[in-house]
Each structure stands twice: as structure tokens, then as C-alpha cells.
TORKOL-4160 file (C-alpha; in steps of 0.2 Angstrom, whole numbers, padded with zeros to 4 digits, m for minus):
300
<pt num="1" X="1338" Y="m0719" Z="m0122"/>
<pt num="2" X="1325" Y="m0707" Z="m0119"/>
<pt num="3" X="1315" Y="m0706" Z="m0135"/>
<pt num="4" X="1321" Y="m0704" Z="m0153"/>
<pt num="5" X="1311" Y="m0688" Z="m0158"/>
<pt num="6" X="1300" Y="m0693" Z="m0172"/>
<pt num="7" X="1300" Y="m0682" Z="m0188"/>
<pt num="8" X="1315" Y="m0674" Z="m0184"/>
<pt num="9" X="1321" Y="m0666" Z="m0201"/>
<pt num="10" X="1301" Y="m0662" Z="m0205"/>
<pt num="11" X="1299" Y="m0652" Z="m0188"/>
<pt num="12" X="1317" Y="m0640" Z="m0190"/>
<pt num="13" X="1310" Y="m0639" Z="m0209"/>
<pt num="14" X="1291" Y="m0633" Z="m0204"/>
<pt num="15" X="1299" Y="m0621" Z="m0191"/>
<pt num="16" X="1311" Y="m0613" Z="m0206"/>
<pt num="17" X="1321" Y="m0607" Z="m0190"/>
<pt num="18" X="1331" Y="m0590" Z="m0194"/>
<pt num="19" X="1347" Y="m0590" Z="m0184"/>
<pt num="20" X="1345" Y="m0576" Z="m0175"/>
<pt num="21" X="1327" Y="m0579" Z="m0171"/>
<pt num="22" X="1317" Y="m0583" Z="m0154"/>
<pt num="23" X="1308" Y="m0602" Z="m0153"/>
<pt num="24" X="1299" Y="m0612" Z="m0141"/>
<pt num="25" X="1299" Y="m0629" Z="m0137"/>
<pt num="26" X="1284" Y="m0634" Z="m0128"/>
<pt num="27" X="1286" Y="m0652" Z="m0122"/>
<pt num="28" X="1306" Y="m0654" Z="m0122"/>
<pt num="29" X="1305" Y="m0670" Z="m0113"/>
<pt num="30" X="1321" Y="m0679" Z="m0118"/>
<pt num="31" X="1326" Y="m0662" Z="m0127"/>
<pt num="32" X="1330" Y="m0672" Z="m0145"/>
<pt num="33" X="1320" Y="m0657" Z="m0155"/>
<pt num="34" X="1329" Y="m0645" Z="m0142"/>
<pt num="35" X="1346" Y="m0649" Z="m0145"/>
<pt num="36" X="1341" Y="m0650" Z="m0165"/>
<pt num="37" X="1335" Y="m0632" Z="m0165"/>
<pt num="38" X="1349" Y="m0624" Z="m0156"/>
<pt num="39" X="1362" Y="m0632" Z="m0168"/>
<pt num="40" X="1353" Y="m0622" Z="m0181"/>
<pt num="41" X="1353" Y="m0605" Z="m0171"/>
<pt num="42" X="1366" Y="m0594" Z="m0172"/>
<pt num="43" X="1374" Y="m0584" Z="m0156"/>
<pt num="44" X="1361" Y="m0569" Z="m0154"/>
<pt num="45" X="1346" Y="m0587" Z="m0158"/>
<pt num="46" X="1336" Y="m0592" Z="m0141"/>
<pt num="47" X="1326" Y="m0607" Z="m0137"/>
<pt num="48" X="1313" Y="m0607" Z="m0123"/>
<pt num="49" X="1310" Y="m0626" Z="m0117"/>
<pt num="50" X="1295" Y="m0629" Z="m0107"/>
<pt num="51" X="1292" Y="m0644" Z="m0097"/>
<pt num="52" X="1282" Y="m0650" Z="m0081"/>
<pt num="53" X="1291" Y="m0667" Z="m0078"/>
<pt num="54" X="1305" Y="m0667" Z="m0066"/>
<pt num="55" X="1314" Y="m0680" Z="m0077"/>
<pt num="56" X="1315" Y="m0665" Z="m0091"/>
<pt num="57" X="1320" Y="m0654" Z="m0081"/>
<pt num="58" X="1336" Y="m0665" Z="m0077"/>
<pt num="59" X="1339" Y="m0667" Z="m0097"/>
<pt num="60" X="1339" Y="m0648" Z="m0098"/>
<pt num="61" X="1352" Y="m0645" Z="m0085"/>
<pt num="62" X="1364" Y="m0656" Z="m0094"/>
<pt num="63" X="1366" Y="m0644" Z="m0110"/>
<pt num="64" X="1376" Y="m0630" Z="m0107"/>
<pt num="65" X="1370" Y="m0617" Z="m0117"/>
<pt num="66" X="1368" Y="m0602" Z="m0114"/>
<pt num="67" X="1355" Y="m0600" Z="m0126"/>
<pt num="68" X="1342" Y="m0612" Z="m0118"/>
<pt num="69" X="1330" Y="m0607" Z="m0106"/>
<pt num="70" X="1319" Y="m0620" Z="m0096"/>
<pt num="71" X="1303" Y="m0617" Z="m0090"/>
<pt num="72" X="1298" Y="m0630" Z="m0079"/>
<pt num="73" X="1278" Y="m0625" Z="m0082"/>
<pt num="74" X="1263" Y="m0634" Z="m0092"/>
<pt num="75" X="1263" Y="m0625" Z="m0110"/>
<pt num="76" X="1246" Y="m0619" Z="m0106"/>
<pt num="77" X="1256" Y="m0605" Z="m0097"/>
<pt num="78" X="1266" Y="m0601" Z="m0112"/>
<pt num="79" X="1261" Y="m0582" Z="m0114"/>
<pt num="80" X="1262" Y="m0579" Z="m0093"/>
<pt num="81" X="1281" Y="m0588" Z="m0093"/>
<pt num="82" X="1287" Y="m0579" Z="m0109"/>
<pt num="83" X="1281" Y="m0564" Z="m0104"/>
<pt num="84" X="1291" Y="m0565" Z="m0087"/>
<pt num="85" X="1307" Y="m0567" Z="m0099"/>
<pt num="86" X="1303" Y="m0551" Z="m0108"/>
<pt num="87" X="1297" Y="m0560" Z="m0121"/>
<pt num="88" X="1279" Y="m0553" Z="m0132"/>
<pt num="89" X="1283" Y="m0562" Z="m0148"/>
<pt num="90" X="1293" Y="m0576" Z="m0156"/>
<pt num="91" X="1298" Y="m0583" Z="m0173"/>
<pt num="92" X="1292" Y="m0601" Z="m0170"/>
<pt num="93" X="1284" Y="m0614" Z="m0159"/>
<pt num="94" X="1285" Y="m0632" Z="m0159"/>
<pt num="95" X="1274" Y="m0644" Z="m0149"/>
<pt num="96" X="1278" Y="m0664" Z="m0148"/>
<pt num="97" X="1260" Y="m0668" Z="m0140"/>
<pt num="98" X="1258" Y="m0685" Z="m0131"/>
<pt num="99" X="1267" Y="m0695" Z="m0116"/>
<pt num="100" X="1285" Y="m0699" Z="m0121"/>
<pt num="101" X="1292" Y="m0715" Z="m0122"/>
<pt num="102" X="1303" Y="m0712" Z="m0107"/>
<pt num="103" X="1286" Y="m0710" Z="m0097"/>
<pt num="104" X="1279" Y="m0725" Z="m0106"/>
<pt num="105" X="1295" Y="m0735" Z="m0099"/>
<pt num="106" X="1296" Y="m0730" Z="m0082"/>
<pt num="107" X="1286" Y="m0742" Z="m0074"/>
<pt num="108" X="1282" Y="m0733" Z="m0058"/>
<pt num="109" X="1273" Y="m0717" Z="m0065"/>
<pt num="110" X="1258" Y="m0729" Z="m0071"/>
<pt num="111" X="1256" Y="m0724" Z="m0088"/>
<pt num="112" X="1261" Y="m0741" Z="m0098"/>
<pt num="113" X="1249" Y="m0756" Z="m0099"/>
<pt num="114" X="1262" Y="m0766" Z="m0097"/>
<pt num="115" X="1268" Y="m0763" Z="m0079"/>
<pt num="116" X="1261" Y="m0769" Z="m0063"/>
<pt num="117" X="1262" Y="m0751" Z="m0054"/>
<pt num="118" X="1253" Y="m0739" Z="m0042"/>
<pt num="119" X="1238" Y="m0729" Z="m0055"/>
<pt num="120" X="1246" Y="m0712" Z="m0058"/>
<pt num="121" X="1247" Y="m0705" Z="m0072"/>
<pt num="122" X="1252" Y="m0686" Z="m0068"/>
<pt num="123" X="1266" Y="m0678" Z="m0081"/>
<pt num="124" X="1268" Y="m0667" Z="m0066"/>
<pt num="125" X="1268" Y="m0678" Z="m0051"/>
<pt num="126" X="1271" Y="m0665" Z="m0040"/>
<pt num="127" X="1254" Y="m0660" Z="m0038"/>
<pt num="128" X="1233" Y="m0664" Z="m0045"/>
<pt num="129" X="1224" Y="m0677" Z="m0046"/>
<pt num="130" X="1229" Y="m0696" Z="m0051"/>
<pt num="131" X="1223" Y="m0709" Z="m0059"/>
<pt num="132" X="1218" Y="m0718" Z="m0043"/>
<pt num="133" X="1207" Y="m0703" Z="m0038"/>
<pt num="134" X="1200" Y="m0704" Z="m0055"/>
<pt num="135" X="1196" Y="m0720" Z="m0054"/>
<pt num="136" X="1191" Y="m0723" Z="m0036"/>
<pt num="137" X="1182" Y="m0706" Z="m0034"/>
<pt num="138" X="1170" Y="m0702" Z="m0051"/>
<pt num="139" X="1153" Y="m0706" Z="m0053"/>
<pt num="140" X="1146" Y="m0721" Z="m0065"/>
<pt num="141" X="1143" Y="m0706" Z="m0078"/>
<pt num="142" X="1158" Y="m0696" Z="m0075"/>
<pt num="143" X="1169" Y="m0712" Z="m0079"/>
<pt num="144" X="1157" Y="m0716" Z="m0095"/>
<pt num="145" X="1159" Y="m0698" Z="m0100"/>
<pt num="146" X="1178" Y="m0699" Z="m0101"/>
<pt num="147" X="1179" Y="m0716" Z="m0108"/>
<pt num="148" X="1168" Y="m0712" Z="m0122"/>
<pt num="149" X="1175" Y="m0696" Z="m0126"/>
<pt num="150" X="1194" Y="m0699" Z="m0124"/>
<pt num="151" X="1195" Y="m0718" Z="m0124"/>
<pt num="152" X="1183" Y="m0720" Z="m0138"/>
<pt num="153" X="1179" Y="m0737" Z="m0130"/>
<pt num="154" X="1164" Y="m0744" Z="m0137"/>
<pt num="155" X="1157" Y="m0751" Z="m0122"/>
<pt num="156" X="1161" Y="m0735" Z="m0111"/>
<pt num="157" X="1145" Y="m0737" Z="m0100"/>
<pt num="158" X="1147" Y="m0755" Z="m0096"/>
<pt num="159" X="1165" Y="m0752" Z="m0095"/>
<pt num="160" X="1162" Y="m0738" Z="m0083"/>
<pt num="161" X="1149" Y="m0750" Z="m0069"/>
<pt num="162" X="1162" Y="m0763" Z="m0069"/>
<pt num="163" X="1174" Y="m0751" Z="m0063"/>
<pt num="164" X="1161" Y="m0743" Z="m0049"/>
<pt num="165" X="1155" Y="m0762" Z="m0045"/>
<pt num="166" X="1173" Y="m0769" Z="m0041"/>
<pt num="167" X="1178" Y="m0752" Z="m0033"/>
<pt num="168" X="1166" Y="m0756" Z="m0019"/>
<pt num="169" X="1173" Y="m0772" Z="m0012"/>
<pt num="170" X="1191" Y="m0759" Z="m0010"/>
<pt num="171" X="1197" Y="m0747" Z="m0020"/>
<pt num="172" X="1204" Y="m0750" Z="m0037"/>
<pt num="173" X="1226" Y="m0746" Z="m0031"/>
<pt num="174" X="1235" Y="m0752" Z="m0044"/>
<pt num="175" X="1238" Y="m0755" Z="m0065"/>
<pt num="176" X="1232" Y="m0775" Z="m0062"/>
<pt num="177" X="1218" Y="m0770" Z="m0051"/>
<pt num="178" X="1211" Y="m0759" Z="m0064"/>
<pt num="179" X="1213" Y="m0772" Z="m0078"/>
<pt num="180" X="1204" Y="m0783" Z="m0068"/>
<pt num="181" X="1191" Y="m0774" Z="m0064"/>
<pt num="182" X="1188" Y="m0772" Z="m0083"/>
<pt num="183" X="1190" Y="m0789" Z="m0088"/>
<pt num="184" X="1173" Y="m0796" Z="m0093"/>
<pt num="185" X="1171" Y="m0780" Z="m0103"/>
<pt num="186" X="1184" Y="m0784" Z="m0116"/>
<pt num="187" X="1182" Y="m0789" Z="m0131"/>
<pt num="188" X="1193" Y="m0806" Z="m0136"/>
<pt num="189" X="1208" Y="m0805" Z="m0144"/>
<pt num="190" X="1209" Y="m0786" Z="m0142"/>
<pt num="191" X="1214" Y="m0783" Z="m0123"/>
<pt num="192" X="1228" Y="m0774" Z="m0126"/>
<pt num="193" X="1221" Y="m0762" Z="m0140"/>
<pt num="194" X="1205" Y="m0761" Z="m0126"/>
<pt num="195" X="1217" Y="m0757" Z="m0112"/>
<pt num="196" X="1228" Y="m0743" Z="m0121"/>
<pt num="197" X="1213" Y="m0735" Z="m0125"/>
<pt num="198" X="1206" Y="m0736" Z="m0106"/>
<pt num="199" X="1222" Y="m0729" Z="m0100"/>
<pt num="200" X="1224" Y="m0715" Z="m0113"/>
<pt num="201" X="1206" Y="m0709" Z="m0106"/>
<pt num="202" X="1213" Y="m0710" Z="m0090"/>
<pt num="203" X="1230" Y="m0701" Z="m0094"/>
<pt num="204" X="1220" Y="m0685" Z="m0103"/>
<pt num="205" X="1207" Y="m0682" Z="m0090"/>
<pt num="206" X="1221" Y="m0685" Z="m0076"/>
<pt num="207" X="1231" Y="m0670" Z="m0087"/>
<pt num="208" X="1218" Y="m0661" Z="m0093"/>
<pt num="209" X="1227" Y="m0663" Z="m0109"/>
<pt num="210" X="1212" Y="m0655" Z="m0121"/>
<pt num="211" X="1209" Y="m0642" Z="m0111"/>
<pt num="212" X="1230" Y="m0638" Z="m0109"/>
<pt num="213" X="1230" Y="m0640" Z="m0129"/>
<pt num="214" X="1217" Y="m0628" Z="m0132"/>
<pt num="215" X="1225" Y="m0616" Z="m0120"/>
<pt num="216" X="1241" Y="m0619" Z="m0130"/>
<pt num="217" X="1234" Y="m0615" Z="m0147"/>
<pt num="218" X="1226" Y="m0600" Z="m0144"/>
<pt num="219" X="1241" Y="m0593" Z="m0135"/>
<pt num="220" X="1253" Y="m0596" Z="m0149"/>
<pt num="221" X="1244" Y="m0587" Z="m0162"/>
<pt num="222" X="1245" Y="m0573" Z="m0150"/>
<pt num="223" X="1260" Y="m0576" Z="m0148"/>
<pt num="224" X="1270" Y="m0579" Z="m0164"/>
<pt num="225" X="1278" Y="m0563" Z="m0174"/>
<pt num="226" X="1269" Y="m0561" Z="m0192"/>
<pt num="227" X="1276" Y="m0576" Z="m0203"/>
<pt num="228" X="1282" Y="m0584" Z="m0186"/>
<pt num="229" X="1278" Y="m0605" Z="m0189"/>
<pt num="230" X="1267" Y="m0617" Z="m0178"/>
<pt num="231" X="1274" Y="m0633" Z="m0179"/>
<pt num="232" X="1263" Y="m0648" Z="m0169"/>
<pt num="233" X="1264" Y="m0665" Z="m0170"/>
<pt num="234" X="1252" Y="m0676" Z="m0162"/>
<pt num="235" X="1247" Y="m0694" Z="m0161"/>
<pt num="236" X="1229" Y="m0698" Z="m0158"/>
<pt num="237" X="1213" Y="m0692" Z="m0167"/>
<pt num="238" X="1207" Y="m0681" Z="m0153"/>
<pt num="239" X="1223" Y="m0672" Z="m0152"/>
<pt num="240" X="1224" Y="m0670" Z="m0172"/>
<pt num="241" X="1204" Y="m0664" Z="m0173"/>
<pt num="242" X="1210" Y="m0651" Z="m0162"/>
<pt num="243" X="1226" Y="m0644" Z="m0171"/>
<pt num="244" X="1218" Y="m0647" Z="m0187"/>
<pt num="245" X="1203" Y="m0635" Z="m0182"/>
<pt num="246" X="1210" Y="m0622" Z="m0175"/>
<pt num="247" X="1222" Y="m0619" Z="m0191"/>
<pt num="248" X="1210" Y="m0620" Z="m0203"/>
<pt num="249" X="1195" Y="m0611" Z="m0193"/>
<pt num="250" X="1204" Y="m0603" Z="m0181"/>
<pt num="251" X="1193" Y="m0610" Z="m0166"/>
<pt num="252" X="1190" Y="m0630" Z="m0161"/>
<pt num="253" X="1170" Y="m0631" Z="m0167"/>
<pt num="254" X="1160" Y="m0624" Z="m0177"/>
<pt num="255" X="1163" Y="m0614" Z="m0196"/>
<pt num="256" X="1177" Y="m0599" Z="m0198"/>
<pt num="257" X="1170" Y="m0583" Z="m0194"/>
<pt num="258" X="1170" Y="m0570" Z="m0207"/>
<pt num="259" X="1172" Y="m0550" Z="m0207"/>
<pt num="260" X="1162" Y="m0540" Z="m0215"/>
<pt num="261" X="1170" Y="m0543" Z="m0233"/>
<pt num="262" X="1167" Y="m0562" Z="m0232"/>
<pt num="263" X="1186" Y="m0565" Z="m0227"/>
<pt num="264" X="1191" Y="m0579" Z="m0214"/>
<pt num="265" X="1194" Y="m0573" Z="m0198"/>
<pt num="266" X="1208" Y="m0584" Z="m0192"/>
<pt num="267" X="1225" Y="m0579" Z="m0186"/>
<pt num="268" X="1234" Y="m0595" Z="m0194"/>
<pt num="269" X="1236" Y="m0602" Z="m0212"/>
<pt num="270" X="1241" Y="m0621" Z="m0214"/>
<pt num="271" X="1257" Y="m0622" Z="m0225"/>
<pt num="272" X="1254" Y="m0642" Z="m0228"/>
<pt num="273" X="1238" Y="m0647" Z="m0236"/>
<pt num="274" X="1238" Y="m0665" Z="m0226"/>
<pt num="275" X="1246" Y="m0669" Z="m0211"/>
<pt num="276" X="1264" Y="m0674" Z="m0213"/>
<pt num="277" X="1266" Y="m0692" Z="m0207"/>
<pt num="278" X="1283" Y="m0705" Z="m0203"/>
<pt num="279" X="1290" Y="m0715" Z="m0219"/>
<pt num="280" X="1290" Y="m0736" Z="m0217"/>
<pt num="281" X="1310" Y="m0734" Z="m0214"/>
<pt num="282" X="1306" Y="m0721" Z="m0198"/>
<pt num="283" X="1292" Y="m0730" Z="m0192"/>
<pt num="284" X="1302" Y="m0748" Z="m0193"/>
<pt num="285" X="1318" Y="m0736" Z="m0181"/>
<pt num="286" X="1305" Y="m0730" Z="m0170"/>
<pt num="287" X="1286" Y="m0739" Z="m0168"/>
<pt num="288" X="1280" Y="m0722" Z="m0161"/>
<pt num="289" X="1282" Y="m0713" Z="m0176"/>
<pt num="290" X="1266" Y="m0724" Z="m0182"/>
<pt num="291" X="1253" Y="m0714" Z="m0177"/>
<pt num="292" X="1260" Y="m0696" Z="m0178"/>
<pt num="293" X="1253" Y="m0681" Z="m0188"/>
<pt num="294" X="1261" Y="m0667" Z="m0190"/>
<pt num="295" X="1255" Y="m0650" Z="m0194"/>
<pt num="296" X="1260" Y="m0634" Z="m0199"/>
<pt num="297" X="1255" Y="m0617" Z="m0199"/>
<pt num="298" X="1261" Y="m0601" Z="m0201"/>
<pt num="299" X="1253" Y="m0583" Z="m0192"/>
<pt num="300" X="1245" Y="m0573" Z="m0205"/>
């Protein structure tokens, strides 16, 4: 199983897809959304999937439909691809942020806490920088930086000069080697907690994931038709702050701009009040659904 998508029915509901309509798919990993959305597209409908991990890439080739187009490409190059298809404008966008469960449970591409495996990390492990580099090559200050910011670890200095110290007897290789080197820094009784939050600062440095979702954002609302829908789900605070700004404000910090009139400047409008989050009965079929926010917003 590749992953159950979470907030399926929500997702196809925020996107209020038109059958004859054009939508994207940002992150089709295991193509559960995908395979939703075309079942409610009618013959002139088309999907655009986009993609970096080979392992998508293989999910994509196995529905036959002509209706589907994969990118393989980081959505940060959503307007660039689209724009190659003959495509300016679209009807709705879905993004599903995060590392899927698939990634989470393939041991060798480093991203699980769980698994003794080389540090990776890398969506796209064709190319840019691992977690090994990251880990083996950044400065005291560099590794504090990113384990405040993104890790939100407590201790994100100390954290940071255990990992420079025990780099300097070898370099830090592997999952264990990086647990270890961390291992008078956390706190009792909450080692996994402490870890999951060292490796998701790992993970969004090593993918530059902020900086793709920024990219992401202001490209849809350039892209999406008048009334078209932006549909993001996303499962950690940093993520949400993000999608969550750039609705309401139409940028990621600071207070909506105004026109002369005193009106917002902002090209989208959020169609929920609150973020839509998983009932007890999804969360209970499928733990990843616990920490998903979901956010819609339509192009004014």
C-alpha cells in the first residue's frame, strides 16, 4: 500500500471539480487524489500530476489515461511545466504537502527514524544535497539555525555542538550514527518525539521545502482561472503558517497590503473559516491523518 490519501472526499469537495475542467496535482505520489479526481472528470477534463520521486513516476505510468499528464518536476516549476503544455490557466490545484508514507517506509531513502539507513533524505535522489552533507558539512550555527527554525528543538544549539563534536572523530554516515551523536541531548522519555523533530529539520533543509512552498503558492494564484480553487493540505505548523498566510494576506509575513480604497490586496479568498481537519474514525484508518490541515481557497 502506498499510502491512503488523507481527506479524500474533503479534497475532491474544496476542488468543486467541473468535468470539463483543467487540475493539477502537485505531489501525486502514490496517485490516490489523482485517480479520485479523474473519476470525476469528464472526456474533454485533464489532470496535470507533478512529481520528483522516481517511485511516482512508476505509479503514474500504470493508469492508462489519456487524460493524465505527468511531470516529473518539483511543483516549484509549476508555471515553467504548464506553460510548456500550452497551458496559462487552470480550474483547480491540489497540493498534499509532506513525505508520504511510502517514503516513510522505505527504509533506504533515510527519512524514518526508525530505520538503520545511509542519511538521505532527498525526494529527488537523483541529484542536491543529502542529509549526510548536511549533517557532516554545516557550521555549529548553520545546524542550530535549521534545528530551531524547522525542528523547533528546544535545545537546537546544544543539539547542534553534539553533532559538530562527534562529527570530528569521522563523519556522521548513517540514521544510528546521527542518533547517537544526539543522544545526551534528549530529553527522557521523549526520544522519539525529539528525533522526528531532528529529522523533519533535516528533511526540509535537505528539500528546501519552504522555499519550494513559497514558490508553489505564489505561482498558483497566478495560475488559477477567476473562481479556479486551491486546495492544500499540510501537516506540520511551519507548513500551515505558510498556506494560512498567504490566503488571508496574500504574502508569508507581514499585514495585507491595501489599494488606494482601503481594499485587501490579495489574489485569494479562504472558502473555510478554520482549517478542515481528519474525523476520530479516519484518524483511527490512517494515523497520518492526525496532523493534517487542510485549507481552501478560491482566486478572486
Amino acid at each position: 500500500m502506498y499510502h491512503n490519501p488523507v481527506l479524500l472526499k474533503e479534497c475532491l469537495e474544496g476542488l468543486a471539480i467541473r468535468p470539463d475542467g483543467v487540475y493539477v496535482d502537485v505531489t501525486f505520489g502514490g496517485g490516490g487524489h489523482s485517480k479520485a479526481i479523474l473519476a470525476q472528470l469528464g472526456e474533454k477534463g485533464r489532470l496535470f500530476a507533478f512529481d520528483q520521486d522516481p517511485d511516482a513516476r512508476a505509479n503514474a505510468e500504470a493508469i492508462d489515461d489519456k487524460r493524465l499528464t505527468f511531470v516529473d518536476a518539483n511543483f516549484r516549476l509549476l508555471q515553467k511545466y504548464l506553460r510548456l503544455y500550452g497551458v496559462k490557466q487552470v480550474d483547480g490545484i491540489l497540493g498534499d504537502l509532506g513525505v508520504s508514507s511510502h517514503q516513510f517506509d522505505t527504509p533506504e531513502r533515510g527519512f524514518s527514524t526508525r530505520f538503520e539507513a545511509n542519511l538521505d533524505m532527498r525526494m529527488n535522489p537523483r541529484g542536491g544535497v543529502s542529509a549526510r552533507d548536511i549533517v557532516n558539512g554545516y557550521s555549529a550555527e548553520e545546524l542550530h539555525r535549521i534545528f530551531g527554525m524547522y525542528g523547533e528543538l528546544q535545545n537546537a544549539k546544544t543539539a547542534a555542538l553534539a553533532v559538530v563534536s562527534a562529527r570530528a572523530n569521522g563523519p556522521l554516515e548513517t540514521v544510528n550514527d546521527l542518533k547517537a551523536s544526539l543522544q545526551r541531548c534528549v530529553p527522557r522519555g521523549k526520544e522519539n518525539k525529539y528525533f522526528a523533530q531532528v529529522f523533519q529539520a533535516l528533511r526540509i533543509e535537505v528539500n528546501d521545502e519552504m522555499g519550494a512552498l513559497q514558490d508553489f503558492l505564489t505561482q498558483s494564484a497566478e495560475v488559477l482561472k477567476v473562481k479556479g480553487r486551491l486546495v492544500v493540505m499540510s501537516y506540520h505548523s511551519l507548513e500551515d503558517r505558510l498556506v494560512k498566510n498567504f490566503i488571508g494576506k496574500g504574502k508569508f509575513y507581514g499585514e495585507v497590503e491595501k489599494d488606494l480604497f482601503g481594499n485587501d490586496l490579495k489574489p485569494l479568498q479562504s472558502v473555510t473559516r478554520k482549517p478542515i481537519e481528519a474525523s476520530a474514525e479516519e484518524i483511527v484508518q490512517n494515523s497520518r491523518a492526525r496532523s493534517a490541515k487542510l485549507r481552501i481557497a478560491e482566486k478572486l
